[in-house]
N, C-alpha and C positions, 0 to 999 in steps of 0.2 A: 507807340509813337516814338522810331527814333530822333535826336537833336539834329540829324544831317543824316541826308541820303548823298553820296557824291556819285555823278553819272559817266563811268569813264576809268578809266585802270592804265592810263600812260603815264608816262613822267609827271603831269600837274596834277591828277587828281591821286597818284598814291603820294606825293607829297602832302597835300591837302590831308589826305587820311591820315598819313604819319603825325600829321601837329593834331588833328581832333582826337583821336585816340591818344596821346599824352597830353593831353588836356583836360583828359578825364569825358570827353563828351560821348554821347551813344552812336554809333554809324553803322553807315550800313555801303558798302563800297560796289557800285556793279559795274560788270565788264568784264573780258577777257584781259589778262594783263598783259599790258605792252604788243596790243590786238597789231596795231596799226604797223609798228618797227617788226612784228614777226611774218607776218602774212602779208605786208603792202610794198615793202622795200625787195627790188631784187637781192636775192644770194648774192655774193663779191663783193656790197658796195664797201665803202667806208663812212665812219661819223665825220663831216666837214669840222666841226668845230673842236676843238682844245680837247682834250680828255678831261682836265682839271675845269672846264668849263662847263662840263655836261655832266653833274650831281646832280643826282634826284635830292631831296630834303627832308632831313626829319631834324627835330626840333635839337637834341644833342651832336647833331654833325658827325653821327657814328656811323651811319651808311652810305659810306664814299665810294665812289669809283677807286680809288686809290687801297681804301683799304680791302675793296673784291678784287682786283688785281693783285695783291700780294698775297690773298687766302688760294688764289688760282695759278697763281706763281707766273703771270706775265707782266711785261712794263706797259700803266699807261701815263704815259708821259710825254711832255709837251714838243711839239714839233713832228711827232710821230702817229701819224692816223690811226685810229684806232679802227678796226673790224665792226660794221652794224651787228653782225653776230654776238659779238662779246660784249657790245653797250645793251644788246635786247637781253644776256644772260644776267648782266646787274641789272637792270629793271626788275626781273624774277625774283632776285638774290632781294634784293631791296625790300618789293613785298612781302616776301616769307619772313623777312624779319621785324619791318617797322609797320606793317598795316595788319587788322583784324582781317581774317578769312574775307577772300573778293569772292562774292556771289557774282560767280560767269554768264547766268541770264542777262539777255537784252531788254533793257527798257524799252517800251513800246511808247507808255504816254504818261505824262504828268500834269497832272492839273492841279488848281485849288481846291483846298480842302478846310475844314474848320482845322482852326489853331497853324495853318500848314499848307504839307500839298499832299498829296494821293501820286505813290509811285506806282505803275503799273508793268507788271513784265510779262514776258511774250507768253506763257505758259498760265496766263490771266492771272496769278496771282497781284495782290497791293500791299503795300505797304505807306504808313503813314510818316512825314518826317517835316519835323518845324522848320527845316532848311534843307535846300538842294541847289548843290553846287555844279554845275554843266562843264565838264571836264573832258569834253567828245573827241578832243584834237582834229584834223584837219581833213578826215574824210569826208564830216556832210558836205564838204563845202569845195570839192574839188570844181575847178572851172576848166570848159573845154569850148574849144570855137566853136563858134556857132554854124559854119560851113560842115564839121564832122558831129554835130549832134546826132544827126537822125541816120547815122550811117552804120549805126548798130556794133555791136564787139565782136564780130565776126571781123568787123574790117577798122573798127577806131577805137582805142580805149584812151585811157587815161593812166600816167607811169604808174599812179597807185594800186593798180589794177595787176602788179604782175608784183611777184617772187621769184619764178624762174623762167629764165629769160630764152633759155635751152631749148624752149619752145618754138624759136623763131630760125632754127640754124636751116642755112642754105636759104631762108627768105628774105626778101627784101624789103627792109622796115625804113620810113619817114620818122623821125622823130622832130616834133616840134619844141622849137624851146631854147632857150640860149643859159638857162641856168645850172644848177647845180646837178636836177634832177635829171634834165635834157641831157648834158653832158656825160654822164656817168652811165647812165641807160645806152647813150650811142655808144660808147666804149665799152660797156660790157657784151652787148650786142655784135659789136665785131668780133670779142675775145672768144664769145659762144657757137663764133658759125656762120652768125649770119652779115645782110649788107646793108647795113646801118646809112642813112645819109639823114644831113642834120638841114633844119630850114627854118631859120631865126628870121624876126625882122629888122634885129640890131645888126648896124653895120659893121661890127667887132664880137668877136668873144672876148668877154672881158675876164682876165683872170687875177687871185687874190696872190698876194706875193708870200713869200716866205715867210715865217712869224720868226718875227725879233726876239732876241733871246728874251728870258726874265731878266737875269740878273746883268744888268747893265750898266747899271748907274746909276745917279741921282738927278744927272744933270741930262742925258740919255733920254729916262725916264720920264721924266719931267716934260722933255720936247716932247716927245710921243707914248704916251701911257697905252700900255696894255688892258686890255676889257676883256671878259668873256666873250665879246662882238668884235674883236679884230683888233687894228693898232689906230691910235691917233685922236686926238678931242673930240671928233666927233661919234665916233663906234663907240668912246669912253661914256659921253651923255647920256645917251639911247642905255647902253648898260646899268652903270650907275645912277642914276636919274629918272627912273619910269615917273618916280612922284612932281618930277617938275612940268615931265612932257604933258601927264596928265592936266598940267594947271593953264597949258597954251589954249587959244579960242578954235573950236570943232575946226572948223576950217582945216588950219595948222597941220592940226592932229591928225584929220583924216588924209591929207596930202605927205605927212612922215610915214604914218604907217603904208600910204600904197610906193610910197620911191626910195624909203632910205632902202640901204644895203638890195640896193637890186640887185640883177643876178647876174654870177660870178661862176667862174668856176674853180675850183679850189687847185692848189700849187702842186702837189703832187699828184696831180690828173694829168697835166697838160702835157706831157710827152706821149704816154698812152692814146689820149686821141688823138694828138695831129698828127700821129702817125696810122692813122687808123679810119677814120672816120674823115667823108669827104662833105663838103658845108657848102650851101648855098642863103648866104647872108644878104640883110637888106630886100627879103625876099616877104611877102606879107600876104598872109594866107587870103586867099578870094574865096574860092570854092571847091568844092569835094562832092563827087558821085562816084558809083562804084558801075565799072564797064567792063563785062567779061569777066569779074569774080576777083577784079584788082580795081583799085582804089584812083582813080585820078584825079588828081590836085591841079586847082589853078592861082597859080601865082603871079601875085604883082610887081614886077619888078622895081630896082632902085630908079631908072628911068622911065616907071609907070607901064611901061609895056607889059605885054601877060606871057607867061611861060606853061605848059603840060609838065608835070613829074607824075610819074606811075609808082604803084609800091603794092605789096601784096599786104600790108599794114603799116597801120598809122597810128605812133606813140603819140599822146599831146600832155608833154611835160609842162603844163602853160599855168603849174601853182593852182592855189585857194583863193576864194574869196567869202571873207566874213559876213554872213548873211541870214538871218536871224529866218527867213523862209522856209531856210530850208531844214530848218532846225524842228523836222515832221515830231519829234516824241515831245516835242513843246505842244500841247492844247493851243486848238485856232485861238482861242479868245483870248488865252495869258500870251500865247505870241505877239499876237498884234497890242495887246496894252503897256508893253514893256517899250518905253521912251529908248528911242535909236540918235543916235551922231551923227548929226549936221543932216547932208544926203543919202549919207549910206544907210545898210542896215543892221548893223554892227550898235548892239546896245551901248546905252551911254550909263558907263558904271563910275560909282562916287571911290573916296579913295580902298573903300576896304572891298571892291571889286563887285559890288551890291550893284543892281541892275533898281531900276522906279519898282519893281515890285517889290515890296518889302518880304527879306528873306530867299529870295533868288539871285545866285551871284552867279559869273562867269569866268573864267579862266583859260588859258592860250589864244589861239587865235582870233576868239570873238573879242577878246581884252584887248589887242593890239593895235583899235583903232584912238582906244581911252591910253594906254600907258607906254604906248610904241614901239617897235620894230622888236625890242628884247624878248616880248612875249611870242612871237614867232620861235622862238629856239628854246629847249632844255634850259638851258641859263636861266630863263625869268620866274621858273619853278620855285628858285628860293627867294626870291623876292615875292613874289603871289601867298607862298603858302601860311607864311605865318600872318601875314595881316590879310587875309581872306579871315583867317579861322578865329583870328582877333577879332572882329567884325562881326563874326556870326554870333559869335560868343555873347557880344554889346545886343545881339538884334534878339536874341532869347531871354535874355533879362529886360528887353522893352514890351512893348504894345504887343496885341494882337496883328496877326495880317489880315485885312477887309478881305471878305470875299466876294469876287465878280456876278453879281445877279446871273441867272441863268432862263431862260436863254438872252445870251448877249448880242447887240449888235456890235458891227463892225467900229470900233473907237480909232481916232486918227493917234499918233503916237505924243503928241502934245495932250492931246485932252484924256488919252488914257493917263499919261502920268498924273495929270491931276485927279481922276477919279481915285487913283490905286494909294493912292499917298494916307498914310496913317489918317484917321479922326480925334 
C-alpha cells in the first residue's frame, strides 16, 4: 500500500511527486512524462508564457528551467519565447532528477478500496494507495462543437490531436478558434504548405502586447506588477492569490475561471499570421456535413445571414472544459459522489486541493474552477504542489476513508458529499 499514487507525469503531477518523495512519503507516479507537450502540441510551436514563469517544482528550487538552460547552454530568458521542444526537454530533465521512476502504464480505473483506493492499469495489474492525486492535464476534457462532432478524424479533429502538421501541405484546413492554440496552428499550417483559413466568432483577434521589462522601477512596478500571468492587478491576483480566489462564492468562481484571460494571441505571433493566414471573424459556427469527401461549413454571419466555407479539414482549437464525466478512469460511483461547483462539473476542492471524498485531490485544470485561471498554466504547479502534499500528509495521519457500499445507486453531488464525509 503506497501513501500516494499520482495520476499523470506533466508539469503538476511530477511537481506533486517531487514534494512527496522529499517528504519521505511512498509514490507511485503513472504516465508518460510530459505525454501531452510531446505528442499533442504541433513541431514549431512556442511556450506563450515567460520562461521564468514556466518551473516545474521541487521543494529545494533546484530544478529550474534556468538552471536546464545553462546545463544545455541556451538562454531562457524573459521576453524571448521559448521552443515547446526545449520546455518538453526540461520536463524530462526534471523527472530524471526530482521524481522516483514514472511507471508509463495507463490507468484504467480507480476505485475505493479499504484504508484507500485500488489503482488499476491497463495491463490489469492494481496497486493499493492511501491517496491519489489526478494530475491528467487537459486531454480528457478537450471540447469540440457540436456541429463537427460526429464528422469523424478523417475530416474534424481537435488541435490536440496533431504533432505534425506537414500532414496537411497543399490542403486546405478551417481552423476554428481565435486563441493561442487557433493562432499558432493556422500559422504553422501556412509555414508547412498548406491553406490555413481561420473562423472565430470574436469580432477581433485580440493580441497580448509586449512584456514590460522586470527591472523597471519601484514606482513603474508598483503601477503595473508583473505575474507569471502577464502585466497589471488583475493577471497579478489570479497569480498570486489562488488562495483568495478560492474564498469567492461558486458563482464568482466558476465565471473567472471560464472568462479571465481569454483568448489572445501572443506578441511575437502576430506578424507571422497576418501575413499569412486569411480570417473570417464574427463568424459563428451553425453546421458541418461532409459533401464529396470535403467538409462544408455553415456559418452565421455578424448580420445573422448564413455563409458555405468548404475545407478538405477542420482544426477546432475551441480549448477544455473541466468536467468531472469525462474523467472515464474515475469509478462510476466515486465519480458521481465527489461534490462539484456551483453548476458545473468541475469538483469543488478545500484549500489543500482535497475533493468531498476524503483522500482524493485534484490538480490543473479540474482545480481551476476552485483557485482560478493560474491553474490553467505551468505557473500554478508551484503554488499546488507543496500544499497539495501538505494536505495529504494531514489526511494520512487522520481518519480512515468510508467506503461506498456496493452496489451503489446513483447519489446527487450534494447528498453524495454528505454520505462520503468522515464518521
Amino acid at each position: 500500500m503506497y501513501d500516494m499514487a499520482v495520476i499523470g507525469a506533466g508539469p503538476y503531477g511530477l511537481s506533486v511527486a517531487a514534494h512527496a518523495a522529499a517528504a519521505g512519503m511512498s509514490i507511485r507516479i503513472f504516465g508518460r512524462s510530459m505525454e501531452s507537450w510531446r505528442d499533442h502540441m504541433p513541431s514549431g510551436m512556442f511556450l506563450k508564457s515567460e520562461p521564468w514563469a514556466s518551473n516545474l517544482c521541487d521543494p529545494a528550487g533546484r530544478h529550474t528551467l534556468g538552471r536546464f538552460s545553462a546545463e544545455r547552454g541556451f538562454e531562457a530568458v524573459h521576453g524571448s519565447p521559448l521552443p515547446i521542444g526545449a520546455f518538453t526537454e526540461y520536463g524530462l530533465w526534471f523527472a530524471r532528477r526530482a521524481v522516483p521512476e514514472v511507471d508509463e502504464r495507463t490507468v484504467t480505473l480507480v476505485t475505493s478500496a479499504e484504508n484507500g483506493f485500488a489503482v488499476r492499469t491497463a495491463d490489469g495489474d492494481s496497486i493499493g494507495a492511501r491517496t491519489v492525486v489526478v494530475a491528467v492535464g487537459v486531454l480528457p476534457f478537450v471540447r469540440v462543437p457540436q456541429p463537427l462532432a460526429d464528422l469523424g478524424p478523417e475530416h474534424a479533429t481537435h488541435s490536440s490531436a496533431h504533432h505534425d502538421l506537414s500532414a496537411f501541405r497543399g490542403r486546405e484546413v478551417t481552423v476554428i478558434g481565435a486563441g493561442q492554440a487557433a493562432l499558432e496552428t493556422a500559422t504553422l499550417l501556412a509555414e508547412q504548405g498548406a491553406r490555413p483559413r481561420l473562423v472565430a466568432r470574436a469580432d477581433r483577434v485580440r493580441w497580448n502586447t509586449v512584456p514590460l521589462p522586470l527591472d523597471r522601477g519601484a514606482l513603474r512596478s508598483a503601477r503595473t506588477p508583473i505575474s507569471g500571468l502577464g502585466s497589471g492587478w488583475t493577471s497579478w491576483a489570479y497569480a498570486q492569490l489562488p488562495w483568495a480566489v478560492r474564498t469567492l462564492p461558486a458563482t464568482t468562481r466558476e465565471h473567472i475561471a471560464r472568462t479571465a484571460l481569454g483568448p489572445a494571441g501572443a506578441w511575437w505571433l502576430k506578424e507571422r499570421y497576418e501575413r499569412q493566414v486569411p480570417a473570417l471573424l464574427g463568424h459563428r459556427l451553425h453546421g458541418a456535413e461532409v459533401h464529396d469527401g470535403r467538409v462544408r461549413l455553415t456559418l452565421v454571419e455578424p448580420d445573422t445571414t448564413t455563409s458555405v466555407v468548404e475545407a478538405d479539414h477542420v482544426i477546432a482549437a475551441t480549448g477544455f472544459t473541466p468536467d468531472l464525466d469525462r474523467l472515464a478512469l474515475l469509478d462510476a460511483p466515486l465519480r458521481r459522489a465527489i461534490t462539484t461547483l456551483g453548476a458545473g462539473r468541475a469538483p469543488d476542492l478545500n484549500a489543500g486541493f482535497e475533493s468531498s471524498w476524503p483522500g482524493l485531490f485534484f490538480t490543473g485544470l479540474l482545480s481551476a474552477p476552485s483557485f482560478g485561471p493560474s491553474m490553467r498554466f505551468v505557473y500554478g504547479a508551484t503554488y499546488t504542489a507543496g500544499r497539495l502534499v501538505a494536505a495529504a500528509r494531514g489526511r494520512l495521519r487522520g481518519r480512515r476513508t468510508q467506503l461506498l457500499p456496493r452496489p451503489a445507486a446513483p447519489v446527487s453531488s450534494v447528498d453524495g458529499a454528505a454520505a462520503l464525509r468522515e464518521g
